[in-house]
C-alpha positions as CSV (number, residue, x, y, z in Angstrom):
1,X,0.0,0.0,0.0
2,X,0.9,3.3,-0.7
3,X,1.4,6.5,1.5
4,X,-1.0,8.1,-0.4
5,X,-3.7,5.0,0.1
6,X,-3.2,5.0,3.7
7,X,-3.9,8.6,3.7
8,X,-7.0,8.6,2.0
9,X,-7.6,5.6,4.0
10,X,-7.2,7.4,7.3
11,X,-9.3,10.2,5.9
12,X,-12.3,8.2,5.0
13,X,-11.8,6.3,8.5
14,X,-11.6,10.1,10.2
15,X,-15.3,11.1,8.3
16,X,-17.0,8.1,9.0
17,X,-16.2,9.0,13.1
18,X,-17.1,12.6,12.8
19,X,-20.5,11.6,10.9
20,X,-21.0,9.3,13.9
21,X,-20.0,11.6,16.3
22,X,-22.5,13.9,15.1
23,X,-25.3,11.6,14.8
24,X,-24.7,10.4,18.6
25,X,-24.4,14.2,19.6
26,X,-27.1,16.1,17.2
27,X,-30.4,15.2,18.9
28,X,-29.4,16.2,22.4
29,X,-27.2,18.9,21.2
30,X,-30.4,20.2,19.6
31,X,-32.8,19.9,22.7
32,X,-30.2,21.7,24.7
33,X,-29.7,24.7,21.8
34,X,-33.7,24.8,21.8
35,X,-33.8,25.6,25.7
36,X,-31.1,27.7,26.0
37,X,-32.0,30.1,22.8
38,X,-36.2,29.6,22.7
39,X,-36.6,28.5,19.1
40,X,-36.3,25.9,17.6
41,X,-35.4,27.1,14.4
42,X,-32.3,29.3,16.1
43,X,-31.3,26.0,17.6
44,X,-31.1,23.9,14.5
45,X,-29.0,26.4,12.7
46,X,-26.5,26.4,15.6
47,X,-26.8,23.0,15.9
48,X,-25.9,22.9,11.9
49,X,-23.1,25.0,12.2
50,X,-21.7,23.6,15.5
């Protein structure tokens, strides 16, 4: 394997944790965002650009 596979390899591996990282951390995230700011709305653009 080359450096450059492992790389991209690494990479791909590093996106799929964030992506589950986010789907764990979104819905609570969200409900917390929504309490703290009043609107739901407000709170699902923060919890988009968080």
């Amino acid at each position: 394997m080359t450096d450059g596979a492992e790389g991209n390899e690494a990479q791909a591996g590093l996106r799929r944790e964030l992506g589950l990282l986010y789907a764990d951390h979104h819905g609570w995230l969200s409900g917390w965002l929504r309490s703290r700011v009043g609107c739901s709305h407000t709170a699902a653009d923060l919890a988009q650009d968080t």
